[in-house]
C-alpha positions, -999 to 999 in steps of 0.1 A, spaced: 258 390 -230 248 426 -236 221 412 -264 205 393 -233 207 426 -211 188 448 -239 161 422 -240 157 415 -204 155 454 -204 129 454 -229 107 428 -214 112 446 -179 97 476 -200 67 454 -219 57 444 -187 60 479 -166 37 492 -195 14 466 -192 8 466 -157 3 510 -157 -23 503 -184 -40 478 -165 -41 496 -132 -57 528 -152 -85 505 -166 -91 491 -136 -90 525 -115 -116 538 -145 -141 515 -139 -141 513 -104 -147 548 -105 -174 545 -131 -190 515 -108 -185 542 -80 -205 568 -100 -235 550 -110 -241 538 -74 -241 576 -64 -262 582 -87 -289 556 -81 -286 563 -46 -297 598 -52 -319 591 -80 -305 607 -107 -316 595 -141 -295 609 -175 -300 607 -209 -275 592 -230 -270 572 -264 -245 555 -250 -262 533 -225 -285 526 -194 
């Protein structure tokens, strides 16, 4: 019985992770989405290697 507590815990835990990391991707690239538009909107061009 306590084998099937620890890994309930542990999946409980897996999943907790997983969701945190996926909410900060998804709040980093609405907030890069958010930038770009800003910055087309007031015409700002810059100069990077790392993309348009």
């Amino acid at each position: 019985m306590q084998l099937a507590a620890e890994v309930l815990l542990g999946m409980v835990m897996l999943v907790t992770v997983v969701v945190v990391l996926a909410v900060f991707v998804w709040g980093a690239k609405k907030d890069g989405d958010e930038d770009k538009a800003v910055q087309r909107r007031l015409g700002i061009r810059r100069k990077t290697r790392l993309g348009p």
